[in-house]
BAFI-3210 file (N, C-alpha, C; in Angstrom, 3 decimals, decimal comma, padded with zeros to 6 digits):
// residues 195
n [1|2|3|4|5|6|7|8|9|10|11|12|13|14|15|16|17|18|19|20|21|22|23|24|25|26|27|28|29|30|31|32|33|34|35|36|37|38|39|40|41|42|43|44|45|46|47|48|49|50|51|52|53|54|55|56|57|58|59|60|61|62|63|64|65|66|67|68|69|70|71|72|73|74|75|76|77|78|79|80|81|82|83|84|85|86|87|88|89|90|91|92|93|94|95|96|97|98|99|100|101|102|103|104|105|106|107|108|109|110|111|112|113|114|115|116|117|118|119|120|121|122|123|124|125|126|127|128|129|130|131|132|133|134|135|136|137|138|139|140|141|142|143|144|145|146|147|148|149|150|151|152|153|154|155|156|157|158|159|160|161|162|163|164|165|166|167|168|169|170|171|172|173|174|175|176|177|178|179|180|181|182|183|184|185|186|187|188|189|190|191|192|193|194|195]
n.u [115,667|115,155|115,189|114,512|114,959|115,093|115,719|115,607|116,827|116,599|116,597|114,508|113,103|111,554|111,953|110,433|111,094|109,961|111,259|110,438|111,651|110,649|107,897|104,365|103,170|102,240|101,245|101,545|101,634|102,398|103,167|102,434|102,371|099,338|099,878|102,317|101,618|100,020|101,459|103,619|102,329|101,555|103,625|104,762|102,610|102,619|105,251|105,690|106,403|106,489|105,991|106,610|105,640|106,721|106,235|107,512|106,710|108,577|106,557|105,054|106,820|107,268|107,144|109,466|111,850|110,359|110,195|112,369|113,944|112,487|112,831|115,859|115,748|114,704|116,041|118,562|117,107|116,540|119,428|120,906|119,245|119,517|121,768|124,713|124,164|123,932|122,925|120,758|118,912|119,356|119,051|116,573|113,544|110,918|108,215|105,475|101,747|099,568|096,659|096,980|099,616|102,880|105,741|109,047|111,003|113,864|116,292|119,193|120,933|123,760|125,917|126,422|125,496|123,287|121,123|119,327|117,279|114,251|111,453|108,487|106,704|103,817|102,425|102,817|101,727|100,277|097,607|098,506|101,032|104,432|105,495|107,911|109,626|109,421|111,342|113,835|112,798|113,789|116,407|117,835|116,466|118,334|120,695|121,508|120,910|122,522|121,858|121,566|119,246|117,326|114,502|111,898|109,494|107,544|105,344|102,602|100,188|099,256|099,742|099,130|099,033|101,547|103,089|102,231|102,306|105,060|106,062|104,760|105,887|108,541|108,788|107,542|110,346|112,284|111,300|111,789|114,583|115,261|114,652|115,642|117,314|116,925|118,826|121,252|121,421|123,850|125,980|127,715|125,834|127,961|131,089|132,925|132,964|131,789|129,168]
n.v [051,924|048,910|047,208|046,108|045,766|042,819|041,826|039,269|037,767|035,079|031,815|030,371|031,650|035,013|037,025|039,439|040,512|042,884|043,353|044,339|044,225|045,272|044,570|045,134|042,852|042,735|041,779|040,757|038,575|036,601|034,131|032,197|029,587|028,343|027,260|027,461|030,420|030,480|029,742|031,552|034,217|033,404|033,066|036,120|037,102|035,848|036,454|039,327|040,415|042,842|042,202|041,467|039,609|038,633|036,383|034,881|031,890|028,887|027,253|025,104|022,896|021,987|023,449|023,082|024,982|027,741|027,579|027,022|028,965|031,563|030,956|031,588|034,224|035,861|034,614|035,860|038,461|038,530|038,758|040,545|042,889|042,842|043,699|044,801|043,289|044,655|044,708|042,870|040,385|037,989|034,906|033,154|030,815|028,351|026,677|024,919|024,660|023,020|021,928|018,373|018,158|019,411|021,260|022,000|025,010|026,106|029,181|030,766|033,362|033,404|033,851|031,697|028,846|026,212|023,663|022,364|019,594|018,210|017,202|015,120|014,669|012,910|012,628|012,867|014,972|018,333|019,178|020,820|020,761|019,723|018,097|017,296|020,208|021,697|021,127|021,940|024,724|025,653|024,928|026,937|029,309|029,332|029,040|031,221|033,426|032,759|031,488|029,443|026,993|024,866|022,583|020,900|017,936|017,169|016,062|014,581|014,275|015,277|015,991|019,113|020,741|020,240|021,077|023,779|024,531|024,458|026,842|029,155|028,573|028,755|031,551|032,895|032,018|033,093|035,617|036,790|036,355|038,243|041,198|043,545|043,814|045,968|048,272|046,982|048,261|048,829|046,576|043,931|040,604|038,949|037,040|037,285|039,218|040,439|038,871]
n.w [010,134|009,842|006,758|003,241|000,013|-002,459|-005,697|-007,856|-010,877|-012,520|-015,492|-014,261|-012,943|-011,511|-009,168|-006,859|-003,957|-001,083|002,742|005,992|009,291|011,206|011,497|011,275|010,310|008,376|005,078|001,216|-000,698|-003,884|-004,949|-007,449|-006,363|-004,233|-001,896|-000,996|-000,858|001,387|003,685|003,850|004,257|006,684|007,846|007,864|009,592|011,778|012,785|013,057|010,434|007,948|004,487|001,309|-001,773|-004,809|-007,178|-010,519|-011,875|-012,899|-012,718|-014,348|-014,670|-011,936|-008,824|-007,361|-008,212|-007,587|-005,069|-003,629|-004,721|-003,265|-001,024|-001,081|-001,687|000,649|002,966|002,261|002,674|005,287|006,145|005,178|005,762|008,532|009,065|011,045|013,030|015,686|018,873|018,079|020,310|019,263|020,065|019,467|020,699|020,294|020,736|019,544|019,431|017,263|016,572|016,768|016,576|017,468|017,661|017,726|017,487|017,249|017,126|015,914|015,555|014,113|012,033|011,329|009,062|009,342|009,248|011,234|010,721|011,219|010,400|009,720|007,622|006,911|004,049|000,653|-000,779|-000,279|-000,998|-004,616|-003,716|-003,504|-000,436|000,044|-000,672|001,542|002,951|001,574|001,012|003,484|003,395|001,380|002,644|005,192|004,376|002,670|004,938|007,188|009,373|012,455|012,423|014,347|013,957|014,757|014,894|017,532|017,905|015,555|013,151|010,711|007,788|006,560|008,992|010,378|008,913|008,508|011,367|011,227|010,021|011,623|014,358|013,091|012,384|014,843|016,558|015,192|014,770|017,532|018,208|016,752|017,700|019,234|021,977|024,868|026,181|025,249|022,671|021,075|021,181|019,924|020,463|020,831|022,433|020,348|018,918|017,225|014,485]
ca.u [114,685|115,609|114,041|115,251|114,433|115,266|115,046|116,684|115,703|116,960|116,336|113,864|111,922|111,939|111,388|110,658|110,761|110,329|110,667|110,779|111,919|109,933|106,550|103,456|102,566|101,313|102,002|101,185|102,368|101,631|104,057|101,987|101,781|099,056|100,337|103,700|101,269|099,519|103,040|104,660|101,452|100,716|105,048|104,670|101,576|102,996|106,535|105,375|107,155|105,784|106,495|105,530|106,430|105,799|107,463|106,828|108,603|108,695|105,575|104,824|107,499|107,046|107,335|110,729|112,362|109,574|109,693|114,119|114,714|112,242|114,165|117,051|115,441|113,947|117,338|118,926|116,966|116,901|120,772|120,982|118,191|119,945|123,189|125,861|123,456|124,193|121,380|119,732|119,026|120,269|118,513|114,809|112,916|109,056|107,275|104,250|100,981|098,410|095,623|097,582|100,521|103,630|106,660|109,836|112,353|115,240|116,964|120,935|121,169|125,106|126,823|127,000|124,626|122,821|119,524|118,669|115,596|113,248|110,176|108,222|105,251|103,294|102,091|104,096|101,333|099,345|097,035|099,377|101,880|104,941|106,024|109,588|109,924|109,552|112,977|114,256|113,054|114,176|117,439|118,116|116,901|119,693|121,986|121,546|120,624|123,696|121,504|121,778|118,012|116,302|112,966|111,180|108,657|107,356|103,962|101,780|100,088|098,359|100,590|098,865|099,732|103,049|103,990|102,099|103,253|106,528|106,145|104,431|107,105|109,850|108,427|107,863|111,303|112,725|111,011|111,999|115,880|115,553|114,650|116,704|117,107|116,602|120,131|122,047|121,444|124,813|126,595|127,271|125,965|128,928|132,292|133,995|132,904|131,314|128,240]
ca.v [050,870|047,310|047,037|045,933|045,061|042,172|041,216|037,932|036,934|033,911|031,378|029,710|032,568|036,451|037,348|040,789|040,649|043,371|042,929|045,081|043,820|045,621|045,668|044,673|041,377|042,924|040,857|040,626|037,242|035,890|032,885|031,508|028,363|028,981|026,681|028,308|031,818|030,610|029,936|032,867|034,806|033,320|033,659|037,508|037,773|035,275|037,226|040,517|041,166|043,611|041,259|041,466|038,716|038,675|035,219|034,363|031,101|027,546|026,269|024,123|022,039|021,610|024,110|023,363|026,346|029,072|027,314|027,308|030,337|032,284|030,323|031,956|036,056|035,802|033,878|037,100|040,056|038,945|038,973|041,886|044,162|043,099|044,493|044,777|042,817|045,271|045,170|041,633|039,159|036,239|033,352|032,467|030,006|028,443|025,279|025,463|023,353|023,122|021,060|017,460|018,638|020,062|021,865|022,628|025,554|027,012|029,565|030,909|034,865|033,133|034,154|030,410|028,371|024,935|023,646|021,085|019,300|017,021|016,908|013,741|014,371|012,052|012,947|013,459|016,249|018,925|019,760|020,329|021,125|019,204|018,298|017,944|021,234|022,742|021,473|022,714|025,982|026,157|025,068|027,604|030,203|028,932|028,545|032,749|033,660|032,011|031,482|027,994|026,934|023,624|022,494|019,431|018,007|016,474|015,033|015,475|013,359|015,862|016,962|020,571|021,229|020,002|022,469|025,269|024,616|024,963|027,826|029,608|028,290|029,639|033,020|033,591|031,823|034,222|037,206|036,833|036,571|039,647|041,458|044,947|043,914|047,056|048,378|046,318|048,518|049,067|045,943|042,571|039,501|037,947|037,343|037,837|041,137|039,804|037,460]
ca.w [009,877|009,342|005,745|002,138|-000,946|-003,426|-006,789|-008,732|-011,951|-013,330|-016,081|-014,087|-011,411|-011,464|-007,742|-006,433|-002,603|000,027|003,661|006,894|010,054|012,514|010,555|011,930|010,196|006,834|003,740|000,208|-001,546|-004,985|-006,000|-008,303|-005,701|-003,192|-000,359|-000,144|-000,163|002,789|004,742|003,876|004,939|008,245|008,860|008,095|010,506|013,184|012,494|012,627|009,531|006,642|003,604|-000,046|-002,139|-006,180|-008,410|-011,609|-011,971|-013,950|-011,754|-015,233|-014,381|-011,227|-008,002|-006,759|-008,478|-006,829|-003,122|-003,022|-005,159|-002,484|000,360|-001,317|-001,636|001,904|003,857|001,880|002,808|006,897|006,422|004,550|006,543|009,977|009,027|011,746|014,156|016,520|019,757|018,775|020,940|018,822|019,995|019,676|020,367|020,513|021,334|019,147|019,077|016,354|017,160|017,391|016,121|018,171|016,627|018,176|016,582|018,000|016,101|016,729|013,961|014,915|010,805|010,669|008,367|010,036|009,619|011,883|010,034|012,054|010,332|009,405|007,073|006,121|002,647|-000,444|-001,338|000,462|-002,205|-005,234|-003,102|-002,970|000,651|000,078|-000,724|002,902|003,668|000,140|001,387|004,870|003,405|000,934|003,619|006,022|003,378|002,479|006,061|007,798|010,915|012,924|013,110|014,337|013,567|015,625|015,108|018,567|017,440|014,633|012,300|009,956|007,132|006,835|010,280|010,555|007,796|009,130|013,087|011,463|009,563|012,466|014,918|012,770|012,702|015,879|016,769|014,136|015,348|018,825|017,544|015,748|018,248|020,047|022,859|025,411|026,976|024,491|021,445|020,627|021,378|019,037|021,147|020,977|022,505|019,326|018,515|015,576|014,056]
c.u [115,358|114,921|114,797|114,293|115,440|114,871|116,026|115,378|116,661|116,028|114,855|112,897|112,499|111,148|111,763|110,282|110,947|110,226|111,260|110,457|110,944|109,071|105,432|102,505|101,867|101,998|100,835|102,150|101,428|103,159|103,931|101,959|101,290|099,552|101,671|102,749|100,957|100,371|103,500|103,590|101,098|102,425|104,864|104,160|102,594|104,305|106,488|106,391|106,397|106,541|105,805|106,730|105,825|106,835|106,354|107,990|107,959|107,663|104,572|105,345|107,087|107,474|108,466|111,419|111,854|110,379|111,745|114,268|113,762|112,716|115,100|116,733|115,214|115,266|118,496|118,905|116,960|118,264|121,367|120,325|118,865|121,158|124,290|125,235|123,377|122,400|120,453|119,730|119,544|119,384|117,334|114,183|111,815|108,653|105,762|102,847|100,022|097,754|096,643|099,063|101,735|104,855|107,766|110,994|112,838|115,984|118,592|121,085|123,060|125,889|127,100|125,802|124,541|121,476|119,802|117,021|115,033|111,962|109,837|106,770|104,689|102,457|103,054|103,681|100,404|098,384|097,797|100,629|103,210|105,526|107,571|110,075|110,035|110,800|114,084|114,225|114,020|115,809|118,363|118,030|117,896|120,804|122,358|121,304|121,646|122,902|121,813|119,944|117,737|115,148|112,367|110,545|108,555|106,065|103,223|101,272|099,468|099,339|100,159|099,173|100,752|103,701|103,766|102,362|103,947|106,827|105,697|105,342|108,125|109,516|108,363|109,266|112,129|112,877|111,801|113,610|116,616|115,348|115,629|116,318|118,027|118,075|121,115|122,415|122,545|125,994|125,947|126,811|126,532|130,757|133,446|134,084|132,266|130,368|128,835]
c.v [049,693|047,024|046,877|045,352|044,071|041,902|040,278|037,494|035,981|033,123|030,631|030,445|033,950|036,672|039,034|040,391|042,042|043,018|044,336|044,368|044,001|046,055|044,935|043,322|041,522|042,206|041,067|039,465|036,791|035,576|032,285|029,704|028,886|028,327|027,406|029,849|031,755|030,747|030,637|033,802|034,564|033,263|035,228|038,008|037,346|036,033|038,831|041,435|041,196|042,829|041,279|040,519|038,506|037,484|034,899|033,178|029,811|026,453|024,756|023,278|021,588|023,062|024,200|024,389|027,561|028,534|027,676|028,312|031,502|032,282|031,380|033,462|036,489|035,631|035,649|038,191|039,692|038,905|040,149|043,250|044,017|043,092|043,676|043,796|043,459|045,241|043,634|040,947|037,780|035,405|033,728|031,050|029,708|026,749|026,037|024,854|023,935|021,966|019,699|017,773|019,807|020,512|022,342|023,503|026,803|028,068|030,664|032,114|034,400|033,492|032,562|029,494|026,422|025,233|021,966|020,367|018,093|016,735|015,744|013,843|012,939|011,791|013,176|014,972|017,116|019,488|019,555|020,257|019,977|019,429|018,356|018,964|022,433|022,561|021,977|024,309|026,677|025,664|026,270|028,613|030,361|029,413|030,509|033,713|033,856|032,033|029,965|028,004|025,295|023,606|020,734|019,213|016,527|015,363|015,829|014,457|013,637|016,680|018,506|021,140|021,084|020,771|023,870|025,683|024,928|026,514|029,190|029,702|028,958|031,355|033,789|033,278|033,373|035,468|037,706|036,709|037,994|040,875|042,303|044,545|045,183|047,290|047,820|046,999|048,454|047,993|044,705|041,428|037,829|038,032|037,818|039,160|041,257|038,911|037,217]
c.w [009,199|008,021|004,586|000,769|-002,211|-004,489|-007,270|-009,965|-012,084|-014,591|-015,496|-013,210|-011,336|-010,437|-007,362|-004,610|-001,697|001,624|004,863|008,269|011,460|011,679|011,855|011,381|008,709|005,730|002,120|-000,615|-002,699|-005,518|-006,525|-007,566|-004,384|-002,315|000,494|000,191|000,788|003,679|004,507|004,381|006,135|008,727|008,620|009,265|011,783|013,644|013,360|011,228|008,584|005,183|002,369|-000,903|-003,497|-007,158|-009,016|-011,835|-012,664|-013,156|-013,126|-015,206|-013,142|-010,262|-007,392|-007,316|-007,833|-005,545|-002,616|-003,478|-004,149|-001,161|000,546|-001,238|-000,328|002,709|003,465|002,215|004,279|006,610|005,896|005,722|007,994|010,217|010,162|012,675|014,998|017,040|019,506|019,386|020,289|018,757|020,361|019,853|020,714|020,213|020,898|018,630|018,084|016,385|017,377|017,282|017,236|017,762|017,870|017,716|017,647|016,699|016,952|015,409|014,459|013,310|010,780|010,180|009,063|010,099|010,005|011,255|010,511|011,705|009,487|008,685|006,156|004,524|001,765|-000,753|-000,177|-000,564|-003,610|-004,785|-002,485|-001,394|001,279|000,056|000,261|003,313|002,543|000,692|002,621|004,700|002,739|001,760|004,660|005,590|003,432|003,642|007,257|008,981|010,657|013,087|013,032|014,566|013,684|015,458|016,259|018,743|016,173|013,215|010,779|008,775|007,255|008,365|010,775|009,991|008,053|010,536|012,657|011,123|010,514|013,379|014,687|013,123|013,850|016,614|016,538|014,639|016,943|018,874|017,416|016,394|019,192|021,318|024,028|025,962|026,373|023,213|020,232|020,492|020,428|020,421|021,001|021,514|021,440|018,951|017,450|014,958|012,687]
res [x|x|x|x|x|x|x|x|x|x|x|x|x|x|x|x|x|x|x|x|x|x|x|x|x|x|x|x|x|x|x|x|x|x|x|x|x|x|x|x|x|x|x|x|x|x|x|x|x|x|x|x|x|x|x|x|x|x|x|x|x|x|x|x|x|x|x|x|x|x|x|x|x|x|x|x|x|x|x|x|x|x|x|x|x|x|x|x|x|x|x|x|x|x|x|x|x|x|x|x|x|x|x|x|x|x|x|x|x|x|x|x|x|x|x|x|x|x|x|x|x|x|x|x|x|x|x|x|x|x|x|x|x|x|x|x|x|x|x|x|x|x|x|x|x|x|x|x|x|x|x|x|x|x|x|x|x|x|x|x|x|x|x|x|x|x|x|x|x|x|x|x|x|x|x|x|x|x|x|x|x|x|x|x|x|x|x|x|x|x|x|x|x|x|x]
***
């Protein structure tokens, strides 16, 4: 079973994360900011990954410490839980609309770290929710992840849906990556011999 668990404390966020690779979409998140709970709950479901996510972190200051240091537990445990790679397909990707809103993410499980970042919101806030902080996250997950992923956005004028296309997008990108593919089990998908 593809499955792991993390914990990091630091000066600024004590994160307990579990996750399992081949779950069925179940989650439990409390990061003390609900906007990131909603996106990490609708990537579990859209994912199908079993995900529990518990930070206590410096949200008095401001939220950028929760949203990158979970970047950073999360980018962690898929690189951790999918070991040797052995059997995945690698590359995902998904073209994904939400009402005006259109999202394009590619993703490459390649051991080499790249985030392509294309998104254009128009808000600073979604609630309290800073909006800078989605590419804060999706960098730190990269960063600890080492995947190659890009993230488009093709139309979309609605901040809340630009953030949750993506987050949806990635997931199923993600998922579809991560993925054994059938007759392959045993083999890296790659000429080197190696991700």
């Amino acid at each position: 079973m593809r499955k792991i668990e993390i914990n990091r404390k630091t000066a600024e966020t004590d994160i307990s994360l579990s996750l399992n690779i081949d779950g069925t979409g179940k989650s439990d998140i409390s990061t003390g900011v609900g906007f990131l709970d909603h996106m990490l709950t609708l990537f579990a479901r859209h994912g199908r990954f079993d995900l529990t996510v518990k930070c206590s972190g410096d949200t008095f200051v401001d939220d950028h410490h929760t949203a990158e240091d979970i970047g950073i537990c999360l980018g962690t445990a898929f690189f951790k839980a999918l070991g040797d790679m052995k059997g995945i397909t690698r590359y995902g990707n998904m073209i994904l609309p939400m009402d005006e809103t259109l999202i394009l993410c590619a993703v490459d499980i390649s051991g080499r770290s790249y985030l392509g970042y294309g998104l254009d919101i128009p808000s600073q806030k979604v609630g309290t929710f800073d909006t800078e902080l989605v590419e804060e996250f999706f960098i730190a997950f990269v960063r600890k992840s080492c995947i190659t992923l890009h993230l488009k956005q093709l139309s979309g004028t609605n901040s809340h849906h630009i953030i949750e296309g993506s987050f949806k997008a990635f997931a199923r990108a993600l998922s579809s990556a991560c993925k054994i593919e059938k007759g392959f089990e045993n083999e890296i998908p790659s000429t080197k011999g190696m991700l």
